[in-house]
C-alpha positions in Angstrom: 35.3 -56.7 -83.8 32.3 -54.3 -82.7 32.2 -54.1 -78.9 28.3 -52.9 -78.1 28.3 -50.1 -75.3 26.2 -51.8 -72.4 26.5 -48.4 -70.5 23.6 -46.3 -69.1 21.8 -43.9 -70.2 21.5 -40.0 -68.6 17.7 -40.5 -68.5 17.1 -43.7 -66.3 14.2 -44.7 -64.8 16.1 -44.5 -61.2 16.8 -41.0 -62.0 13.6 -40.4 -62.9 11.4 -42.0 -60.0 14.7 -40.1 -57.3 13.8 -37.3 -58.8 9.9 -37.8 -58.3 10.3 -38.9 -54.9 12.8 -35.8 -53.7 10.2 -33.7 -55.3 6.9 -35.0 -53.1 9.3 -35.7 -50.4 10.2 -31.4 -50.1 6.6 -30.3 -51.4 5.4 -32.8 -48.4 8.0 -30.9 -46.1 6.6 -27.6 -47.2 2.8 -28.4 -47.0 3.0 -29.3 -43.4 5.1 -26.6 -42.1 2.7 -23.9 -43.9 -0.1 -25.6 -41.8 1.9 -26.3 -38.8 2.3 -22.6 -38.2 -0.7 -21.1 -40.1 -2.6 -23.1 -37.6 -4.2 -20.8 -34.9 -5.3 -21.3 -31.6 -8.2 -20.4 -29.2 -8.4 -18.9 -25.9 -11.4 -19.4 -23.7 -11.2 -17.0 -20.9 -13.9 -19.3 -19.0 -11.4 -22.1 -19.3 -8.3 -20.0 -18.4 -8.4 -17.9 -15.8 -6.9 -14.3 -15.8 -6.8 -11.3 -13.0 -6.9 -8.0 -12.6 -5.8 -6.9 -9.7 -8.3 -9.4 -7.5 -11.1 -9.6 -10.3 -11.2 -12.3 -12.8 -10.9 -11.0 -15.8 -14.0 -11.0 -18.5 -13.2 -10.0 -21.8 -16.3 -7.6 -23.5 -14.5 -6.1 -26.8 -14.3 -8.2 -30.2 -10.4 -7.7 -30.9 -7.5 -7.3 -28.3 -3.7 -7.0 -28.9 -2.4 -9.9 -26.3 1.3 -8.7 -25.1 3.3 -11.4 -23.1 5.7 -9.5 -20.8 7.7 -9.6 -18.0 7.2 -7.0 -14.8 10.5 -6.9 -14.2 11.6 -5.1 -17.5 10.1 -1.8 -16.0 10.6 0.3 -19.4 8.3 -2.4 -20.9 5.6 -2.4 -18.6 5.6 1.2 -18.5 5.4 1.8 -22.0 2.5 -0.8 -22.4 1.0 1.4 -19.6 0.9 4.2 -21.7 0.5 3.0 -25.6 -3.0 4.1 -26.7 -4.2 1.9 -29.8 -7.5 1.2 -31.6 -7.5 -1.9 -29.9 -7.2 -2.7 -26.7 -4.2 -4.2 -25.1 -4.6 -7.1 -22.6 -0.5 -7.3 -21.1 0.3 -10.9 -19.2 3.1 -10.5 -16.9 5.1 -13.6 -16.7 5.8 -12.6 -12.9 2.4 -12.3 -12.0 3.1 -8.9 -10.8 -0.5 -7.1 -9.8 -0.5 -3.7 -11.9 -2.8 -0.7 -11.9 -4.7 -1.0 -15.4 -4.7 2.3 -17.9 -6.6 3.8 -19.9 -5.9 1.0 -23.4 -4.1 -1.6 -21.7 -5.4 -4.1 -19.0 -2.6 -5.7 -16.8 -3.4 -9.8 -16.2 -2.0 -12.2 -14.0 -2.5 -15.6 -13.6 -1.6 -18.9 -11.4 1.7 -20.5 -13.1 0.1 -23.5 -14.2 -2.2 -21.3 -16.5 0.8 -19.1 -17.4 3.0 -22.0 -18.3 0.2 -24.1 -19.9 -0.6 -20.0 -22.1 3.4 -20.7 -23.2 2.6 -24.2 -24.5 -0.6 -23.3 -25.8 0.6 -20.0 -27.9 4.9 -21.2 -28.4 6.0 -18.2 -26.7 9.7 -18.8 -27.0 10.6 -14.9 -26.1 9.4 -11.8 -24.0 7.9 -9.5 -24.8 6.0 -11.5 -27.5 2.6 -10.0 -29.1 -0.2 -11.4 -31.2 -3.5 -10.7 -32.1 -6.8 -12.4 -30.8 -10.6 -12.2 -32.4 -13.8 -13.4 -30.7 -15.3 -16.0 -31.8 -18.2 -16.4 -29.6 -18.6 -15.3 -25.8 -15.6 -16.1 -24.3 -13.9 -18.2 -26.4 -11.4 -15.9 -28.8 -9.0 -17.3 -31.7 -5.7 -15.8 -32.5 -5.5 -13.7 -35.4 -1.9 -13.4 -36.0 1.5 -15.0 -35.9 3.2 -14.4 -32.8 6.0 -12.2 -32.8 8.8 -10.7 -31.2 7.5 -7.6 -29.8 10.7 -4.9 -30.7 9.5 -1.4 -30.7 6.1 -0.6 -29.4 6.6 2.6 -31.3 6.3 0.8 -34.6 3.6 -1.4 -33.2 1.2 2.1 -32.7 1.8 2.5 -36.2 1.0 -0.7 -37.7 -2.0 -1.2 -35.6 -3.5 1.8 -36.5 -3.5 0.5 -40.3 -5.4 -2.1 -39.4 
């Protein structure tokens, strides 16, 4: 007697439809992280509040490199003293220490709500961290860049200066 082979076959439609739902399932993924951190955000300096020295802080060029530091890494804030770049540097000191400004690089401070709601606002997950922001109208700039890690401000001169 002929037995018929009831067994499945290597193309199923359960295979098939696994297959199409794994697919949309990691292009899904991917989509939304490549707009979750390609999305930039704004700064409007008449919303936050910056200082120099006593002065609140007005920004009047069209690009600035923003550099989150801390005060208390002295090489850092030295070095950011004395960086000269096409752009302008605009350092905020997560200690809120009050600096003399130098020739390319104004020193900011802030209250800590500002500087903790600036850390929300921008992820800033490590210091010094760096990105770039462009004006949009008046006050109100948008960032321009990813933020980064800032490692060597040596090889940030040189990069900048591309630009």
């Amino acid at each position: 007697m002929a037995k018929s082979k009831g067994g499945k076959s290597l193309f199923s439609l359960s295979t098939l439809l696994a297959s199409f739902f794994g697919s949309a399932l990691i292009a899904t993924a991917f989509a939304y992280f490549n707009y979750k951190f390609s999305e930039y955000k704004f700064i409007d300096f008449k919303e936050w509040v910056f200082y120099e020295k006593s002065n609140i802080f007005t920004p009047k060029e069209e690009k600035y490199v923003v550099v989150f530091y801390s005060s208390r890494d002295a090489d850092t804030q030295n070095k950011l003293a004395n960086t000269n770049l096409n752009i302008p540097i605009i350092a905020i000191d997560y200690y809120n220490t009050v600096r003399e400004n130098s020739d390319s690089t104004t020193f900011l401070r802030s209250g800590t709500k500002n500087s903790l709601n600036f850390i929300q606002r921008f992820n800033i997950y490590e210091s010094p961290s760096i990105f770039f922001i462009k004006k949009t109208k008046d006050t109100l700039y948008k960032q321009d860049s990813m933020i980064r890690k800032l490692d060597n401000l040596d090889a940030l001169s040189k990069e900048v200066d591309k630009l």
